[in-house]
C-alpha positions as CSV (number, residue, x, y, z in Angstrom):
1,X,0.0,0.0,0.0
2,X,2.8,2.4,0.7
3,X,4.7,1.7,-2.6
4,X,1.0,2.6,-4.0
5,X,0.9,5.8,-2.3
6,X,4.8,6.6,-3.6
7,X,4.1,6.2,-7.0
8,X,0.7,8.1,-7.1
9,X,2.9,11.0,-5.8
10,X,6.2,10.3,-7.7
11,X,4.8,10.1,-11.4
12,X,3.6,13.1,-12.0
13,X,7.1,14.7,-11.4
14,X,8.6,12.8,-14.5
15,X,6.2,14.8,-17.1
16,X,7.6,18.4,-15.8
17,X,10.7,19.6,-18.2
18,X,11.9,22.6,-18.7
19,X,10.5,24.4,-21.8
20,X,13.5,25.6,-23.2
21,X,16.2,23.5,-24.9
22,X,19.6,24.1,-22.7
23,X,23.0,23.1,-23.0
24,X,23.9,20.3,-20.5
25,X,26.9,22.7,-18.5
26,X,27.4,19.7,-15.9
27,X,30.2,16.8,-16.5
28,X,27.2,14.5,-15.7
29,X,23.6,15.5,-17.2
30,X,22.0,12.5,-16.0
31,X,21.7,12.2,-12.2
32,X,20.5,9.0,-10.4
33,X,18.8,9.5,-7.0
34,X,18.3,6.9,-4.5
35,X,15.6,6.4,-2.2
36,X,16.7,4.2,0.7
37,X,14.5,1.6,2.6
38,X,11.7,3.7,1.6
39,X,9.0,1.6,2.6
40,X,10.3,1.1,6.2
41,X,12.0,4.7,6.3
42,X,9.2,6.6,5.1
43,X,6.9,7.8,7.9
44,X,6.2,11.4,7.7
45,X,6.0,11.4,3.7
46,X,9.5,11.3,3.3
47,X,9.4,10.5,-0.4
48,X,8.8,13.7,-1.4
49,X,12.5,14.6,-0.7
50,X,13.5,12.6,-3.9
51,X,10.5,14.2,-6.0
52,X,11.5,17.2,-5.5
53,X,15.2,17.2,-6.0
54,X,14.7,15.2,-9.5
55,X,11.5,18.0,-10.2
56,X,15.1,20.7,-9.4
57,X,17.1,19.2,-11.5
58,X,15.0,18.6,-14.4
59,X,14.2,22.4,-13.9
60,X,18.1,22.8,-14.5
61,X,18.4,21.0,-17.5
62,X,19.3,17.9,-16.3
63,X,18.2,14.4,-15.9
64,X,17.7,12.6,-13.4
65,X,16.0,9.0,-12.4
66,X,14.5,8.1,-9.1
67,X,14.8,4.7,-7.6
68,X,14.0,2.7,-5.1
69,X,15.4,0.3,-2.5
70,X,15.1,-1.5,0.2
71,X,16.0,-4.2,2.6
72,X,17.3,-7.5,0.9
73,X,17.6,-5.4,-2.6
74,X,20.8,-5.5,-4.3
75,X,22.7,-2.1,-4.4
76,X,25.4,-1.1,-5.7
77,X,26.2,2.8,-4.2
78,X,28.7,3.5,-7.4
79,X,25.0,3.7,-9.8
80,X,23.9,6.9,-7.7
81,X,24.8,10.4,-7.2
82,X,22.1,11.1,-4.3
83,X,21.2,8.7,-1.9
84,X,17.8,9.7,0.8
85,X,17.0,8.1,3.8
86,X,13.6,9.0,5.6
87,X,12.7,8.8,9.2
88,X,10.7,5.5,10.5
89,X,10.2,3.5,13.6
90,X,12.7,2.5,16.1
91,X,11.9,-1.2,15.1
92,X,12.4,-0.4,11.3
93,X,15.5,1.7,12.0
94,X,17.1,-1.5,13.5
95,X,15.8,-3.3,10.5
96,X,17.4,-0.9,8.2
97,X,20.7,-0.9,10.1
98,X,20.8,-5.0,9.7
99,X,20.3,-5.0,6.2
100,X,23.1,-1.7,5.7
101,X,25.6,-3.4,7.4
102,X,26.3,-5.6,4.2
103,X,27.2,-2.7,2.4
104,X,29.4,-0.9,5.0
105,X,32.0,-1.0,3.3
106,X,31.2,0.1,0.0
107,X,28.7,2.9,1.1
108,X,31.9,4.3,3.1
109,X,33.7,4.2,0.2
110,X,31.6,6.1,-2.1
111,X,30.6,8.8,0.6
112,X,34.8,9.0,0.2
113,X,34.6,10.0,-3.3
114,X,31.7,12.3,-3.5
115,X,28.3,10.3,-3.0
116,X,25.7,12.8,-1.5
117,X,23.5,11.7,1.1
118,X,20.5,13.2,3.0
119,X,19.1,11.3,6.4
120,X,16.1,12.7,7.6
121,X,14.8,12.0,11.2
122,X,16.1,8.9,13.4
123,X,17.7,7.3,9.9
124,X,20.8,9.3,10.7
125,X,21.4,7.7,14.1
126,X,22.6,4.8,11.5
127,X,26.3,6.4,11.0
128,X,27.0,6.9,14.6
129,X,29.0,3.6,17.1
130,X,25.8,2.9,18.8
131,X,22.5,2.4,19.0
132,X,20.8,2.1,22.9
133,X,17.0,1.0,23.0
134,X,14.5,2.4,25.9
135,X,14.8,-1.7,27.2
136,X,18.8,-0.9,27.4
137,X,19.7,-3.3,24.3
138,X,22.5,-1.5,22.7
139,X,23.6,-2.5,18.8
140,X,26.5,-1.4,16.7
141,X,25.5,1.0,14.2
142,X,27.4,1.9,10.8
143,X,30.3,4.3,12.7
144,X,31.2,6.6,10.4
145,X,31.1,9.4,13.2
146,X,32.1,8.9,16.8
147,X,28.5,9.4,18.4
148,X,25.9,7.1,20.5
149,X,22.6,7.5,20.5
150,X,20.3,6.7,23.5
151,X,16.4,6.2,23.1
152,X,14.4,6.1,26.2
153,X,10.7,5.8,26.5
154,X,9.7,10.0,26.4
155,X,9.5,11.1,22.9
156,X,11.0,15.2,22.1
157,X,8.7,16.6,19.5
158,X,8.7,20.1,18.2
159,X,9.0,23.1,15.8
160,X,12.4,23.5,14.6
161,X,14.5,26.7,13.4
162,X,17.7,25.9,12.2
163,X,20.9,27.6,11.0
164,X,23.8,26.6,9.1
165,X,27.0,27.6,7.9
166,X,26.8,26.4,4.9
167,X,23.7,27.9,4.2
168,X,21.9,32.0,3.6
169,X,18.9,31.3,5.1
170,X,17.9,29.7,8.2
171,X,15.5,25.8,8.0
172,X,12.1,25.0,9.5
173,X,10.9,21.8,10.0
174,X,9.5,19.3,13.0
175,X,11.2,17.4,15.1
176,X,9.7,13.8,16.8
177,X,13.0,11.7,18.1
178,X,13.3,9.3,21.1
179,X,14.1,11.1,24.3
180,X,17.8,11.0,25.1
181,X,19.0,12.2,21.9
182,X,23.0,11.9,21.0
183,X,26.4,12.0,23.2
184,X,29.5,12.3,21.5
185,X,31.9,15.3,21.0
186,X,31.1,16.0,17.3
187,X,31.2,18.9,15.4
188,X,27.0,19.9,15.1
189,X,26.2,21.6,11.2
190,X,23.1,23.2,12.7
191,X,22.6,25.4,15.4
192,X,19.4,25.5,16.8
193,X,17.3,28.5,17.4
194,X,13.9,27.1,18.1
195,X,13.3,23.6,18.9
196,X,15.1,20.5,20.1
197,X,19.0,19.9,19.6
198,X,20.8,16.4,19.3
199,X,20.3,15.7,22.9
200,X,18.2,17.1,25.8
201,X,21.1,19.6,27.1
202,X,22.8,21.0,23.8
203,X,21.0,23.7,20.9
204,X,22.8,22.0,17.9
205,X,21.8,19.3,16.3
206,X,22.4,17.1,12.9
207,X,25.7,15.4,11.4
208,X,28.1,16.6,8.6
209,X,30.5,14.4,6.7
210,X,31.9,15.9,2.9
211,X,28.9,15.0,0.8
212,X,26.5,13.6,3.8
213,X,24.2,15.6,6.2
214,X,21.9,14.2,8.8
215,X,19.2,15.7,10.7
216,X,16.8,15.4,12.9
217,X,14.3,17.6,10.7
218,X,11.8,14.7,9.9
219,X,9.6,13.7,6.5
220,X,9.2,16.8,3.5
221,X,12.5,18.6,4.6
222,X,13.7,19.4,0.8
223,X,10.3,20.3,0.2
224,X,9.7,22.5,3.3
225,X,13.5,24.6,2.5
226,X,14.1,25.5,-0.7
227,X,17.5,27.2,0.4
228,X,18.1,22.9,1.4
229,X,17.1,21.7,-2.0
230,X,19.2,24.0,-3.7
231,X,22.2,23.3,-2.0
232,X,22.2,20.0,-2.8
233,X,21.2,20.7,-6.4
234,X,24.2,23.2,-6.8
235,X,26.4,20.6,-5.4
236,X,25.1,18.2,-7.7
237,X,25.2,20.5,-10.9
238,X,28.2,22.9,-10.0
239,X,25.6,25.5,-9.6
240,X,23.8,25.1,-12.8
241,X,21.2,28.1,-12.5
242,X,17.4,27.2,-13.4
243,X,16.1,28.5,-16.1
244,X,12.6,30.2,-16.9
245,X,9.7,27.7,-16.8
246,X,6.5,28.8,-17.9
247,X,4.0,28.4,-14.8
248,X,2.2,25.3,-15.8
249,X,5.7,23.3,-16.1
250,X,6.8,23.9,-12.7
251,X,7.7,27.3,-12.0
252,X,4.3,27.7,-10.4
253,X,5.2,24.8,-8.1
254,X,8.4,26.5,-6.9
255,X,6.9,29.7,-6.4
256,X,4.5,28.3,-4.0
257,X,7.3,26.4,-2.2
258,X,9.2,29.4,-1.5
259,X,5.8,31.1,-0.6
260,X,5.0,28.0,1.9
261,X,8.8,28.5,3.4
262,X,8.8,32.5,3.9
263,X,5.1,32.4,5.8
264,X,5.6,29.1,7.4
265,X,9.4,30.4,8.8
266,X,7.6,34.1,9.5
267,X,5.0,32.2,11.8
268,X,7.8,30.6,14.2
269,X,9.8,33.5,14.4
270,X,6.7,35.2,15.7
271,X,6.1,32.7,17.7
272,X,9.7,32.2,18.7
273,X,9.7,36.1,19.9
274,X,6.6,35.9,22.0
275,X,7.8,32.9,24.2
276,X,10.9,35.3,24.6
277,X,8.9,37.5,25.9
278,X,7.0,35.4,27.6
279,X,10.1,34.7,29.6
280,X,11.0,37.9,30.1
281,X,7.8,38.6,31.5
282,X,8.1,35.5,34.0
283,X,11.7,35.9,35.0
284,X,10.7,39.7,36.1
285,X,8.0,38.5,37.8
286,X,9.8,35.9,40.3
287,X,12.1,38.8,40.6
């Protein structure tokens, strides 16, 4: 039923080119995008990460193919240039992290020379040392980064403002992870200014590795941040600009996106600034 769902979404994206003809400026004008384990990984409509970045790159000129995976699949990591990983269960995450570890190795190896990955929600607790359960069963995740993750039974939810070097503007998204969060002295890409960070005590949050960034920021994140989507397509492209498409091939699509993004990211900030105050208010009052 899920693959159902994915494809009723998914197809429509492959009919929208640009309509101008453009000279391919990228060494590679087809791109292949992976979606990883996206039946179990999948949870807060994560597969619209994937539409969207093959919807940006068509809108650049450029090919691209979306695939799909899962567990006991064959894959070889060398046939993509983008792989995504959504959010899920606990249970499916350790599902997910079984069936990876057969391709440890060579998923390392093309991270190494350039493979670009995006891990939405709990899916990017796979590349830390450990995994801890609420019932205290601890399993050896991917350990690309030198982190541990602890789940306990409390769940963190919340709406998240974000901010990045790497990045102009700030990301919004929603947060739902396992209380406990992350311990490990790594360097954080985000900094958090509303919402929950990695763990309970720290306003940071997410994992960087060349190519690969993780986050907390669960299901439509790509969809929910243009500035996001870009980045990745610019990375992808070497900065290919998009050109003009006439409204009814897309350009009206992505002028509601950034529409969505600007009032969606207005609304927090307001409400950011009145539980400020709110503070204020309270701390002056105890006074």
């Amino acid at each position: 039923m899920a693959s159902q769902k994915y494809n009723d979404h998914i197809d429509p994206t492959a009919s929208l080119k640009p309509d101008v003809d453009l000279e391919f400026r990228t060494q590679n004008s087809e791109f292949r995008v992976l979606h990883l384990y996206h039946d179990l990984m999948n949870l807060y409509g994560d597969w619209a990460n994937t539409s969207i970045l093959a919807l940006e790159l068509r809108a650049r000129g450029c090919k691209a193919i979306v695939d799909r995976k899962s567990v006991g699949d064959d894959i070889d990591f060398n046939d993509y240039d983008f792989v995504h990983i959504g959010s899920g269960t606990e249970r499916s995450l350790r599902a997910c992290m079984r069936d990876l570890c057969r391709y440890k190795q060579s998923f390392f190896e093309s991270i190494d020379h350039g493979l670009h990955v995006l891990a939405t929600g709990n899916s990017h607790e796979l590349f830390g040392k450990t995994v801890t359960e609420a019932d205290g069963e601890k399993y050896d995740a991917l350990g690309l980064l030198d982190f541990e993750t602890l789940h306990e039974d409390t769940r963190v939810t919340g709406d998240s403002i974000c901010m990045a070097p790497f990045l102009h503007d700030k990301l919004i998204g929603f947060v739902n992870r396992a209380g406990g969060g992350q311990v490990g002295d790594i360097d954080r890409p985000f900094t958090v200014e509303m919402g929950p960070g990695s763990n309970d005590l720290i306003k940071s949050e997410g994992i960087r590795y060349k190519n690969m960034l993780g986050t907390y920021l669960t299901g439509p994140v790509l969809v929910r941040n243009p500035p996001l989507l870009r980045f990745f397509a610019d990375l992808l492209t070497g900065g290919v600009p998009r050109p003009h498409i006439a409204a009814g091939n897309g350009m009206l699509l992505f002028k509601h996106q950034e529409a969505a993004y600007s009032m969606a990211l207005r609304e927090l900030e307001e409400r950011l600034g009145l539980q400020a105050r709110m503070l204020i208010r309270a701390k002056g009052m105890q006074l």
